[in-house]
C-alpha positions as CSV (number, residue, x, y, z in Angstrom):
1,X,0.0,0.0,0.0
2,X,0.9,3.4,-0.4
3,X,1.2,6.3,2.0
4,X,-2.6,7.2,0.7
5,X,-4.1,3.8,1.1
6,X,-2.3,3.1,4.4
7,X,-3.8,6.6,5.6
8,X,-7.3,5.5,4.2
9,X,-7.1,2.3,6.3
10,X,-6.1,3.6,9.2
11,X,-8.5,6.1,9.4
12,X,-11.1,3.6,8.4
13,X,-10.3,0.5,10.7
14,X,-9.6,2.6,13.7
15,X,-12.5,5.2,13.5
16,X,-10.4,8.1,13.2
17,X,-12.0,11.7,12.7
18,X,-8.5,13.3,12.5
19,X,-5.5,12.3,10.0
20,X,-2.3,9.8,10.9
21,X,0.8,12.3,11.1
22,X,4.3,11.2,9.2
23,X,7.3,12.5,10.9
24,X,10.9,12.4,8.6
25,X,13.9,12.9,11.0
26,X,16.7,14.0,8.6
27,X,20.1,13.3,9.3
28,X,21.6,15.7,6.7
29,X,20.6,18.9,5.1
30,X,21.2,17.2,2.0
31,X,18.5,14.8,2.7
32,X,15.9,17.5,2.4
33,X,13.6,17.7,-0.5
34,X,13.9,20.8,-1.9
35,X,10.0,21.3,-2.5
36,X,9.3,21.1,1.2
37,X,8.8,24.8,2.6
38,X,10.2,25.8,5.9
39,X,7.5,26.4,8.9
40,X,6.9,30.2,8.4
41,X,7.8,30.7,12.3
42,X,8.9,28.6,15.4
43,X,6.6,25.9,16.7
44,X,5.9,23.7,19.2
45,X,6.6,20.1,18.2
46,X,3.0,19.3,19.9
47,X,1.7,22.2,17.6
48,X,3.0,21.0,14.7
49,X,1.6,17.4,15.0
50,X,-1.5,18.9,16.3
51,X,-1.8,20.9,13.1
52,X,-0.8,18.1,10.6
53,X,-3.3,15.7,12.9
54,X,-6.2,18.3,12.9
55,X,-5.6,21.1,10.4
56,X,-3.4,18.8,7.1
57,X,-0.5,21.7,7.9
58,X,3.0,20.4,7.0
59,X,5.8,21.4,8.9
60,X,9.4,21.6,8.2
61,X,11.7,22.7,11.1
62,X,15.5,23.0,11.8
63,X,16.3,23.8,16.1
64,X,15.5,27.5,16.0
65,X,12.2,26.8,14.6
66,X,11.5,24.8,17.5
67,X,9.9,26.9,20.3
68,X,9.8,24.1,23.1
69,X,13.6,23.2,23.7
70,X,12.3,20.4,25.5
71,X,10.9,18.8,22.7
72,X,13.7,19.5,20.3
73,X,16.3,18.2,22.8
74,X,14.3,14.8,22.8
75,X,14.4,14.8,18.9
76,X,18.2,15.2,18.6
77,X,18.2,18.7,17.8
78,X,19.9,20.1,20.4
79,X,21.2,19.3,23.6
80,X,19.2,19.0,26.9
81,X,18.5,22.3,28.4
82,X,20.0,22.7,32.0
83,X,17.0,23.4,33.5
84,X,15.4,20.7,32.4
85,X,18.6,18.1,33.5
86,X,19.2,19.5,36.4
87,X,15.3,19.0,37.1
88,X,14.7,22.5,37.9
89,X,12.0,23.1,35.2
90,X,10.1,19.9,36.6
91,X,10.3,20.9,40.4
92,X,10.4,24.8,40.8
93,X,8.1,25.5,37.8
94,X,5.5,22.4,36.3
95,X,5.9,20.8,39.9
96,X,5.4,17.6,38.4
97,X,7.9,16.2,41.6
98,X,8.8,16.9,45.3
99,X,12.4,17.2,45.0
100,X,15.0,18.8,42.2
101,X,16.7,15.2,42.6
102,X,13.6,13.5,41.3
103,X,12.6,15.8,38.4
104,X,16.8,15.2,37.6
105,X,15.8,11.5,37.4
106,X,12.7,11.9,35.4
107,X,14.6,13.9,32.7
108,X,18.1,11.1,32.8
109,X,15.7,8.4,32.3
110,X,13.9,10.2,29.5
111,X,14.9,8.5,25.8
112,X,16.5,10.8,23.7
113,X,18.3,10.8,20.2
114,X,21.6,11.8,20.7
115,X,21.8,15.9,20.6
116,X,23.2,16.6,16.9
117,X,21.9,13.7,15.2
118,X,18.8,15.0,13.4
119,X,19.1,18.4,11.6
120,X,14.9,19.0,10.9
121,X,12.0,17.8,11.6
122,X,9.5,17.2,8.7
123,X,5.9,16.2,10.4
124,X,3.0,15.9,8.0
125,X,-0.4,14.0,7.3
126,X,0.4,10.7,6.3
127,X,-1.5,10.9,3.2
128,X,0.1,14.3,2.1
129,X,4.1,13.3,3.6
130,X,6.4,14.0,0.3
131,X,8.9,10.8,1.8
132,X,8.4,7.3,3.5
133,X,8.5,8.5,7.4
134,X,10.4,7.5,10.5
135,X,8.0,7.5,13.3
136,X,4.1,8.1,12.3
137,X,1.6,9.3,15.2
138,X,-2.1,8.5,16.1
139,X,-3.8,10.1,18.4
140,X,-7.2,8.3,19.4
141,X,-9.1,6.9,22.3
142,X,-7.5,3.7,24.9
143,X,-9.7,1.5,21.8
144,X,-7.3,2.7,19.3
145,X,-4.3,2.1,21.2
146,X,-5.5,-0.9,22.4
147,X,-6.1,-2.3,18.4
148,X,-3.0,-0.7,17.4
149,X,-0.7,-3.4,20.2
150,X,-3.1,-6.0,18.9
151,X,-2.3,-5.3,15.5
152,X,1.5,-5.9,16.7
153,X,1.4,-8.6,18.6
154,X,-0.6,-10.7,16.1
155,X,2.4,-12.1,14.6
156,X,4.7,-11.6,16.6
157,X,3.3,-12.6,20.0
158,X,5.1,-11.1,23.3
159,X,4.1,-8.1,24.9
160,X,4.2,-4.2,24.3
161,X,6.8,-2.2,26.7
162,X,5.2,1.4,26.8
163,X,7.7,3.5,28.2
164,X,5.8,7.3,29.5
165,X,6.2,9.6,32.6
166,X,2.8,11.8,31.7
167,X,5.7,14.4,30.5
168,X,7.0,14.9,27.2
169,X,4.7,12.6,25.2
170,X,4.5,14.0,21.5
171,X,8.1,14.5,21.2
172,X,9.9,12.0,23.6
173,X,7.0,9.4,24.1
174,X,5.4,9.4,21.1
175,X,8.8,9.9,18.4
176,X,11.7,9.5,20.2
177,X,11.0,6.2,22.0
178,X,9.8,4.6,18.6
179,X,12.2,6.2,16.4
180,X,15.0,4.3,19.1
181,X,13.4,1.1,20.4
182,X,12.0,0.0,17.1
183,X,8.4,-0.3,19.1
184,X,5.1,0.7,19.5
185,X,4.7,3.2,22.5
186,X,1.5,4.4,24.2
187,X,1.8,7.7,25.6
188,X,-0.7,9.3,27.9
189,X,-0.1,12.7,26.6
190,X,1.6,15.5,28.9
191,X,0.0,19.0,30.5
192,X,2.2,20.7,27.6
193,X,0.5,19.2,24.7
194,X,-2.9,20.0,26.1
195,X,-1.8,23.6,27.4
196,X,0.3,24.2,24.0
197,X,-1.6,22.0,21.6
198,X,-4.8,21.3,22.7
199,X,-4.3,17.4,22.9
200,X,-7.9,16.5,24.5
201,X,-7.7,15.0,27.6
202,X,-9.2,11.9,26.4
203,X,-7.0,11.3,24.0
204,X,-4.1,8.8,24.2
205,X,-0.8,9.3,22.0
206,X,0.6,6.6,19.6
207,X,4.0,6.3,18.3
208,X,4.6,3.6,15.3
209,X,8.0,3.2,13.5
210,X,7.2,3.3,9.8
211,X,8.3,-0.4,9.5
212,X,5.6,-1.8,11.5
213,X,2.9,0.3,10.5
214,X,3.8,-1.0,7.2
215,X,3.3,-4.8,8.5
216,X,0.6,-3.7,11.0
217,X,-2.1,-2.1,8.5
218,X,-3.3,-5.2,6.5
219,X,-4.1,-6.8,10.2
220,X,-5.7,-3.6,10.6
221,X,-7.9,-3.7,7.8
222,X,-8.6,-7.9,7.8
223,X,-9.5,-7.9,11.6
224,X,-10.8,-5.1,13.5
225,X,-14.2,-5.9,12.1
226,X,-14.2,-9.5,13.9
227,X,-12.4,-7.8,17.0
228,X,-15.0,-5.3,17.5
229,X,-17.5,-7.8,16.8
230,X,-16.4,-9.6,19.8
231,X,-16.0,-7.0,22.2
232,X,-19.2,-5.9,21.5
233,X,-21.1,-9.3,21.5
234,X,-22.1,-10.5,24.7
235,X,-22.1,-13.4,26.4
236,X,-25.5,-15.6,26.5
């Protein structure tokens, strides 16, 4: 299938009112297509999935054209921000912990791609993405997280590690964690995305590596039909 079709089913086995996002991590400059237009002003990373998700915006964005620091840090732009290691932004401002030590811990354990390694960002709907992404990301109700891991395990059995802190969940959860594990991950969103970006607060974030949506989206289409069927059948 193509980036079209695989949109299509997506949006069709999983109910979804609002469009998959592609994200492209380039490495190089020279990787960049030369038809993609620069954001016209800095972003969010939240905002910018938030307007490829909701709005079909496209979003092409080297580190000064990412607002959040936090976010572009977790994407390999740039290095962490000290007040973010040092767990100062976490403890004296969000208070998202009771001591500086702990919000130090919550940003050391945090996955990032090594500071340097990706030049821009390139987030767009799935159906509109000019190259095969990286990372794309859904976000849905618990049910469509909960078909998406299905969709994965069905051949190839195990379990799902989802790997979230409730902080940092478009761009660390939702990207970075995929992007590096390989792996699905679930993220409950973060205060940041629904201050900054409006995620709803029902809303659960989804981070798929290109490869496996690739192999997940025919078991998409073939069985969500028989799967809902199930759930919603009950027992005589």
């Amino acid at each position: 299938m193509n980036l079209e079709e695989i949109s299509d089913a997506l949006k069709t086995s999983l109910h979804l009112r609002d469009n998959p996002v592609g994200v492209a991590l380039f490495k190089r400059e020279e990787d960049i297509p030369k038809d993609i237009g620069i954001a016209e002003r800095p972003f969010n990373y939240c905002q910018m999935i938030q307007g490829a998700r909701i709005k079909g915006e496209s979003f092409l964005a080297h580190a000064d054209y990412h607002k959040c620091k936090g976010g572009a840090s977790g994407l390999g732009l740039l290095e962490c921000p000290e007040n973010i290691s040092s767990g100062n932004l976490y403890f004296e401002k969000l208070h998202k912990c009771a001591t500086r030590e702990a919000g130090a811990r919550i940003a050391g354990d945090m996955p990032r791609i090594p500071a340097g390694s990706t030049v821009a960002t390139y987030v767009a709907p799935l159906n509109k993405i000019v190259i095969n992404p990286d990372v794309v990301i859904i976000a849905g109700t618990p049910l469509v997280a909960r078909r998406i891991v299905q969709a994965e395990m069905y051949t190839r059995g195990g379990r799902a590690n989802i790997s979230t802190a409730g902080i940092q969940s478009f761009c660390v959860d939702a990207t970075a964690v995929p992007y590096l594990k390989g792996e699905v991950n679930v993220s409950m969103g973060c205060d940041g995305s629904a201050r900054n970006a409006d995620l709803e607060d029902e809303s659960v974030v989804i981070g798929i590596p290109f490869d496996i949506l690739q192999e997940i989206t025919p078991i998409l289409k073939e069985h969500y039909g028989d799967w809902d069927a199930f759930m919603r059948t009950k027992p005589t």
